[in-house]
C-alpha positions as CSV (number, residue, x, y, z in Angstrom):
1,X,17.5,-71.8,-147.0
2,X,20.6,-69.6,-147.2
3,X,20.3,-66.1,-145.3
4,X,20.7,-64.2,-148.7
5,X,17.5,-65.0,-149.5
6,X,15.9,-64.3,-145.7
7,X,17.2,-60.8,-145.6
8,X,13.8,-59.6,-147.7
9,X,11.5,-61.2,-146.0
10,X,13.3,-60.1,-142.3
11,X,13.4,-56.6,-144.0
12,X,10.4,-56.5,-145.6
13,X,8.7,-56.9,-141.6
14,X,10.8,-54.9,-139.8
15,X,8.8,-52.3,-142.1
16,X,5.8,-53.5,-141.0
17,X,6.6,-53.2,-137.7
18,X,8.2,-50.0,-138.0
19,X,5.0,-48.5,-139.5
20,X,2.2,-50.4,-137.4
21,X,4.6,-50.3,-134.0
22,X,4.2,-53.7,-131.1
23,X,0.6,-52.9,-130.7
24,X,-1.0,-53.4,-134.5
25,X,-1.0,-49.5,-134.6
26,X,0.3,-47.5,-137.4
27,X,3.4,-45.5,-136.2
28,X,2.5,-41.7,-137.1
29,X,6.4,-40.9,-137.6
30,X,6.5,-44.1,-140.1
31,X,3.6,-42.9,-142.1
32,X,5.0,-39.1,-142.2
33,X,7.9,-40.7,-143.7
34,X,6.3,-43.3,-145.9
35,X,6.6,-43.1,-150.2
36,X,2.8,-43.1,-151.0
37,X,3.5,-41.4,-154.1
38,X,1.5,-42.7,-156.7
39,X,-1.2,-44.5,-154.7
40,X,-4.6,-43.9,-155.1
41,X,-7.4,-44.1,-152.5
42,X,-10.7,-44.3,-151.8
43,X,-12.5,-42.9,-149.4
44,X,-16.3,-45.0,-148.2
45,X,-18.6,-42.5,-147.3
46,X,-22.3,-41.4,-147.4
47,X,-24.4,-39.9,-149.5
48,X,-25.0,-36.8,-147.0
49,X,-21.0,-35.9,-147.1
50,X,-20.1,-32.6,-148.7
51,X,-16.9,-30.7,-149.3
52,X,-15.6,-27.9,-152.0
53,X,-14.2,-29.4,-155.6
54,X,-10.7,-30.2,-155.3
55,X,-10.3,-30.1,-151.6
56,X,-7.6,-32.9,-152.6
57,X,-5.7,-31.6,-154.5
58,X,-3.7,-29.7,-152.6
59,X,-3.2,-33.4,-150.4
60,X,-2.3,-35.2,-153.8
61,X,0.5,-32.2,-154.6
62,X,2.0,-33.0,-151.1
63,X,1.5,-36.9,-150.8
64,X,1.4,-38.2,-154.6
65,X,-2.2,-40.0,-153.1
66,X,-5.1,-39.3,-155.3
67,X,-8.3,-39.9,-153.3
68,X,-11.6,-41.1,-154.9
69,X,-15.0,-40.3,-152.9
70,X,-18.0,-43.3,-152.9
71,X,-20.8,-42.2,-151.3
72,X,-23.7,-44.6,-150.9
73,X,-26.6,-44.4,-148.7
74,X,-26.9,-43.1,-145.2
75,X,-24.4,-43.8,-142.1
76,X,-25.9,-46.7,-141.1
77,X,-26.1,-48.6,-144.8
78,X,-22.2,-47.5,-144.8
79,X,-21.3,-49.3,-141.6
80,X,-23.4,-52.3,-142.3
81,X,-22.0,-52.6,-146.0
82,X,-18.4,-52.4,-144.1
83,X,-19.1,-54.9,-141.5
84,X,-20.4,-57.1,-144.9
85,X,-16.8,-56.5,-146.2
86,X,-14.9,-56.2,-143.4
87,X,-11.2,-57.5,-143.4
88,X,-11.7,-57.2,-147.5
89,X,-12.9,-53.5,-148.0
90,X,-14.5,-51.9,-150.6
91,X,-12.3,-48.8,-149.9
92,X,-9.3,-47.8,-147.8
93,X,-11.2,-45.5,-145.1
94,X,-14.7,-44.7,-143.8
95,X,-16.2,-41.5,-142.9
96,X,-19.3,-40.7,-141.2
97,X,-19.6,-43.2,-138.8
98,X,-21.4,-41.4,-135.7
99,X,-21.6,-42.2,-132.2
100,X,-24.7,-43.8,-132.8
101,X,-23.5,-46.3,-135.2
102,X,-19.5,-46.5,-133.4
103,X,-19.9,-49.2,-131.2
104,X,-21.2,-51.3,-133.8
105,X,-18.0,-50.8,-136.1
106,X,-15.5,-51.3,-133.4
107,X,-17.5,-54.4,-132.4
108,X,-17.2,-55.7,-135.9
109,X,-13.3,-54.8,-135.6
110,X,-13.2,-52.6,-139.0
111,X,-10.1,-50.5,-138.6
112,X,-6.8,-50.4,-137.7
113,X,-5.8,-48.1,-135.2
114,X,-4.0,-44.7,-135.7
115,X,-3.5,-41.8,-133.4
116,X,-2.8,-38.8,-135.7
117,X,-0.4,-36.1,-134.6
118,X,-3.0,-33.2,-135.2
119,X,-5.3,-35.4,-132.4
120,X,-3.7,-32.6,-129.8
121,X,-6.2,-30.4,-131.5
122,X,-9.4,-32.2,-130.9
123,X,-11.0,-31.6,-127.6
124,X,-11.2,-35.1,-125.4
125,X,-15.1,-35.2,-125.4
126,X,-15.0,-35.6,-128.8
127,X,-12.7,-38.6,-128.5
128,X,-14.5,-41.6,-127.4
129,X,-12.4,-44.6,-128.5
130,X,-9.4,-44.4,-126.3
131,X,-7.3,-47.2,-128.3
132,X,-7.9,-44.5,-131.3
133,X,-10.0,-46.7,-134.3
134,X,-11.5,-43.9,-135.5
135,X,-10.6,-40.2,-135.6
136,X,-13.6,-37.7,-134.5
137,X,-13.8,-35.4,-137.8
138,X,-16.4,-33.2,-137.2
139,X,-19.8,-33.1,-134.6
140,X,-23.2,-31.2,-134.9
141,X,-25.9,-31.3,-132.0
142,X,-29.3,-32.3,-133.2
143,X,-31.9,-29.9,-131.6
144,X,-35.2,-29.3,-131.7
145,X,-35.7,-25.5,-133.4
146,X,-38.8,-23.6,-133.1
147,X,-40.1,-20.6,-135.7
148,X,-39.9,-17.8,-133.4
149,X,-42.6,-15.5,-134.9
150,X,-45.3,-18.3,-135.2
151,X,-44.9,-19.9,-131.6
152,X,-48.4,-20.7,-129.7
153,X,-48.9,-17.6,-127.7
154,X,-45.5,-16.1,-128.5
155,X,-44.0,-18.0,-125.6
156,X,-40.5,-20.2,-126.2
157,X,-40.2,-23.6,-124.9
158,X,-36.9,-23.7,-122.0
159,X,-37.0,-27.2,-122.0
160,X,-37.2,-30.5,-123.7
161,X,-40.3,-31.3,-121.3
162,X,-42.0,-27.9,-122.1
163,X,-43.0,-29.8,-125.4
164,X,-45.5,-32.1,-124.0
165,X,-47.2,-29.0,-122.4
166,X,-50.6,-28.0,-123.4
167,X,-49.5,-24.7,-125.1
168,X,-47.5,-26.3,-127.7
169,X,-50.0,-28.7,-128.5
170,X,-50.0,-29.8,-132.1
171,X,-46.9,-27.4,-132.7
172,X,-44.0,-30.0,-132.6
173,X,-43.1,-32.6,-135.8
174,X,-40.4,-34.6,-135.3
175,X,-38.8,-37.5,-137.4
176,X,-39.2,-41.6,-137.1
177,X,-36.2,-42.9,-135.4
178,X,-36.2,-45.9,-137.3
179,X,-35.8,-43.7,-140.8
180,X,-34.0,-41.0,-139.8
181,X,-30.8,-39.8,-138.2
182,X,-32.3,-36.7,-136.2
183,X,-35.2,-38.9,-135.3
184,X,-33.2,-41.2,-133.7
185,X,-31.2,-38.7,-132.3
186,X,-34.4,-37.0,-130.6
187,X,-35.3,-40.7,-129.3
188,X,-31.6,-40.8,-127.7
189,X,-31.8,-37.0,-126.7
190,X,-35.2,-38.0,-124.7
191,X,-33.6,-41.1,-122.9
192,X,-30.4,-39.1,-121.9
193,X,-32.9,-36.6,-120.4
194,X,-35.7,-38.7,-119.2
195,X,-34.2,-42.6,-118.0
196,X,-36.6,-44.8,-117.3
197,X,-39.0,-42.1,-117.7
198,X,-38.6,-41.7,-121.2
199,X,-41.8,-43.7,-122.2
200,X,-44.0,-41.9,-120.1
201,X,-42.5,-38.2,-121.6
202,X,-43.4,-39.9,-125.2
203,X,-47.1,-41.0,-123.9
204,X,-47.5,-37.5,-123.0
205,X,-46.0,-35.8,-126.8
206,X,-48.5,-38.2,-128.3
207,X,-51.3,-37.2,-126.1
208,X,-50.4,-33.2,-127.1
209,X,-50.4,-33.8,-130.7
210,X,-46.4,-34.5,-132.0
211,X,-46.9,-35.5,-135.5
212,X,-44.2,-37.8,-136.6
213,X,-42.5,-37.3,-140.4
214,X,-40.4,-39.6,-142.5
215,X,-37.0,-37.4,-142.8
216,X,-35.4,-34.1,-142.0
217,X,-36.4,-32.7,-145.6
218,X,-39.9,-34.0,-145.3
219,X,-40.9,-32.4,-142.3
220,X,-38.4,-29.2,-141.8
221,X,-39.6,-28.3,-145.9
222,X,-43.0,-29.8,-145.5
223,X,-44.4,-29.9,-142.0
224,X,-42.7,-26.6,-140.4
225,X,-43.3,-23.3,-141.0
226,X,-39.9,-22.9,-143.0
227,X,-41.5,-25.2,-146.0
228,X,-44.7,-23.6,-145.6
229,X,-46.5,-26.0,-142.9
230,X,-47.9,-25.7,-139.5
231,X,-45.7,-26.7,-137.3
232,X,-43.3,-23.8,-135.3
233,X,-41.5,-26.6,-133.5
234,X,-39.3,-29.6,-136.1
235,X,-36.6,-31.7,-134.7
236,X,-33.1,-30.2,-136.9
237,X,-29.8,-28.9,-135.7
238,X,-28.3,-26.1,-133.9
239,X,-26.6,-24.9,-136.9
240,X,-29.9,-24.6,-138.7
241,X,-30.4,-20.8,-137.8
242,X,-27.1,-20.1,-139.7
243,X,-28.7,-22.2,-142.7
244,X,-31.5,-19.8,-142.7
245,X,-29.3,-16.8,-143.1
246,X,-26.8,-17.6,-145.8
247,X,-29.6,-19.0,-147.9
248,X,-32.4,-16.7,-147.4
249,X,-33.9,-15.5,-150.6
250,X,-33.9,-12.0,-149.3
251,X,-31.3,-11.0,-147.2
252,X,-31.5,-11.2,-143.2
253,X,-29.4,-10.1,-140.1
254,X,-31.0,-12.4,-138.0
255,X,-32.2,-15.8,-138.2
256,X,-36.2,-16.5,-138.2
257,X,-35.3,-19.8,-136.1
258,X,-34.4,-20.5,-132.9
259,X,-32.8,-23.2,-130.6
260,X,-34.2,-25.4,-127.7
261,X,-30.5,-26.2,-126.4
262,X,-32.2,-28.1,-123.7
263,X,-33.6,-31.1,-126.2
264,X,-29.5,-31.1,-127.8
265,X,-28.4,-35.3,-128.3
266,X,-24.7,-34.6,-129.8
267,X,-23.5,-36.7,-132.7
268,X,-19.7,-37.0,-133.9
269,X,-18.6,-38.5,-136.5
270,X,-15.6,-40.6,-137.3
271,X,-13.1,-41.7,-139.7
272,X,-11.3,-44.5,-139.9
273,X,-8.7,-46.9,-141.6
274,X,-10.6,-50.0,-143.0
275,X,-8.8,-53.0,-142.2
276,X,-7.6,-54.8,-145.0
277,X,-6.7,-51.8,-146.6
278,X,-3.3,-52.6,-149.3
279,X,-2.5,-48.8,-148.2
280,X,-2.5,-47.8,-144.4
281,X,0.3,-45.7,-144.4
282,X,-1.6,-43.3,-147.1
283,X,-4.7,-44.0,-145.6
284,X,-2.9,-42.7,-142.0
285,X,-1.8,-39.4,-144.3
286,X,-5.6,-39.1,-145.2
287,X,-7.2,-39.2,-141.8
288,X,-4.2,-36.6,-140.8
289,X,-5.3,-34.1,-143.8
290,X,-8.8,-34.8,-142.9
291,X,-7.9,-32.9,-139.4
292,X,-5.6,-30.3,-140.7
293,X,-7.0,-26.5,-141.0
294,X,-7.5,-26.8,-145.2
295,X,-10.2,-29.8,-144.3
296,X,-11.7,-28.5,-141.6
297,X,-12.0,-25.1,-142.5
298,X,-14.3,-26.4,-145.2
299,X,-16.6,-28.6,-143.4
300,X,-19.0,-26.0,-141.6
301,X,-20.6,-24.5,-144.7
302,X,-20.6,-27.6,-146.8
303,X,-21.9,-30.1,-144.2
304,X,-23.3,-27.7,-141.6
305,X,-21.4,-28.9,-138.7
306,X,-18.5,-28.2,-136.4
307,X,-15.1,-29.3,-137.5
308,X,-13.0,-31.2,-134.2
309,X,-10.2,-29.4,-134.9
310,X,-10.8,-26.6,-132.1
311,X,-8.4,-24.6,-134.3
312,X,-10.0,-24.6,-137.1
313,X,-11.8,-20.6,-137.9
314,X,-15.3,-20.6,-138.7
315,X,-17.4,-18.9,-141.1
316,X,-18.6,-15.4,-139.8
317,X,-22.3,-16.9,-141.0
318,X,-21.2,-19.7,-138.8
319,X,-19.7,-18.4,-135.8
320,X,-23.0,-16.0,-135.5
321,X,-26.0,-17.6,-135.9
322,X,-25.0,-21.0,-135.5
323,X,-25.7,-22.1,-131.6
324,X,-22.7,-23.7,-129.2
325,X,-24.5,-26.0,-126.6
326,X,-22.0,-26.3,-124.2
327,X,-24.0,-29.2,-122.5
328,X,-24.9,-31.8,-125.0
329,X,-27.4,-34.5,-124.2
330,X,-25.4,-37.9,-124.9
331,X,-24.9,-41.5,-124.2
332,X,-22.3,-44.3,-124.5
333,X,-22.2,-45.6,-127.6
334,X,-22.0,-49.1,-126.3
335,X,-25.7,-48.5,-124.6
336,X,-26.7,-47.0,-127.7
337,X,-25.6,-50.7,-129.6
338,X,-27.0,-52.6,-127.0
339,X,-30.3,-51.1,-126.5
340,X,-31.0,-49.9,-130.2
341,X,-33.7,-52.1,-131.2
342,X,-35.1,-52.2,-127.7
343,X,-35.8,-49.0,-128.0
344,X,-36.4,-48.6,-130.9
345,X,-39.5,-51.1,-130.9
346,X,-40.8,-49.8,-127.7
347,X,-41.6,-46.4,-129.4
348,X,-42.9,-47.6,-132.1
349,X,-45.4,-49.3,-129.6
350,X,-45.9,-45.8,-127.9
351,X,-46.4,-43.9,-131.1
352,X,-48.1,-46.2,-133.2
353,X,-50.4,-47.9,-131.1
């Protein structure tokens, strides 16, 4: 074969590797400088994920990339379609896979790494794959909230282990782990805080009357005193309170919520670039505007969490009723893979008898 016709193939992966570097990942400088003009993209996502019409556009006006959102079922129906796909996606990148669902992903090997120049920005406990698979986006702490007008005796619980105590019998409703995201965030948030002794601290919420709901909207609207039920303690978020302000029928300075920042399990979720992708160069240029301020300015009052960008500005709502816990309960996502079902079964032993 005569080198004329070599020279497009030779050149054609000397752009590869110029874009994806010696390791496999993309070279940020390479994708700042790549033509996507005119590609379109779609971005895998569930059915909980929120932003402002048009947030894109101003992304499309820089970067020619039009980006169309599929949202279908919750975080953990999106990761398992993906690892169904995997290596032939169904889109270009994922978001809204959490810490709890991460180690499952990168075991399944579903993206291709990319360390985005605005990850300066993100604090490093939010960044827990070091060879940089997934970008954090945004984290919320799941937290057990209490009505503060209609607690047993007027007294607030100081810790997760004040729950189990007699004077909040039949006060607390929390959510089934295997159903829900905050309920399996509680489960987490009690081993974190208990070990070993986290059976035992479940035997006892049973004993004192925890009554276990479905899902967030069931027992937050249903079961708790905001939807008109009994119960002045519900497994929701620390950002809840602020909820409870901006959408107050009748306007309120304070919220009517409070948090137990002791019971907090932190969850951060991800995005990343689907391998297989026929665009991860625009895909890298979506992940960056996903962490720039126009992004992540916009995720607190859409989603109700905190952007990772720690320069992002909040919402005054926000910023003053919304709770910082500035020690999260958390664990290792690779524990959290291992010992899912585990666990999982085991409290549905406990609970259910």
């Amino acid at each position: 074969m005569k080198l004329t016709r070599l020279l497009p193939i030779f050149m054609g992966l000397a752009l590869v590797a110029a874009a994806c570097g010696g390791s496999g990942e993309l070279n940020s400088e390479a994708v700042a400088s790549a033509d996507t003009d005119g590609v379109n993209l779609t971005l895998v996502t569930h059915d909980s994920f929120l932003v402002t019409e048009g947030i894109f556009d101003s992304f499309t006006s820089e970067t020619g990339i039009e980006v169309s959102v599929v949202s279908s079922g919750d975080a953990g129906e999106v990761v398992a379609r993906s690892i169904l796909t995997a290596g032939q996606p169904e889109g270009d990148v994922l978001f809204g896979i959490d810490n709890t669902f991460l180690q499952r992903g990168l075991d399944a090997d579903l993206f291709v790494p990319y360390e985005s120049s605005l990850l300066a920005t993100v604090p490093q406990a939010l960044q827990l794959d070091a060879d940089n698979r997934v970008t954090p986006i945004d984290y919320g702490d799941v937290c057990v909230n209490y009505w503060i007008d209609s607690l047993p005796g007027g007294e607030e619980p100081s810790t997760i282990a004040d729950l189990a105590k007699p004077q909040f019998a039949a006060s607390f409703v929390t959510q089934d782990p295997e159903q829900s995201s905050p309920g399996f965030a509680f489960l987490l948030a009690t081993i974190s805080a208990f070990g070993d002794d986290w059976e035992s601290y479940w035997e006892d919420l049973v004993a004192n009357g925890v009554t276990i709901g479905s899902g967030w909207t069931e027992t937050y609207y249903g079961d708790f005193i905001a939807g008109g039920g009994d119960r002045a303690l519900v497994t929701s978020y620390a950002t809840s309170p602020a909820a409870e302000v901006l959408f107050s029928e009748v306007p309120i300075d304070s919220a009517p919520t409070g948090v137990l920042a002791d019971s907090c399990f932190r969850q951060v979720e991800f995005a990343g670039i689907l391998r297989g992708t026929e665009h991860p160069e625009a895909a890298a240029k979506l992940i960056d505007f996903m962490l720039s301020a126009p992004f992540q300015e916009d995720i607190p009052l859409n989603m109700f969490v905190f952007p990772a960008n720690s320069d992002a500005a909040l919402p005054e709502v926000f910023s003053t009723h919304s709770v910082e816990i500035d020690s999260p309960l958390s664990l290792n996502p690779a524990e959290i893979e291992e010992n899912r079902l585990a666990w999982t079964e085991r409290w549905t032993e406990i609970v259910r008898g």
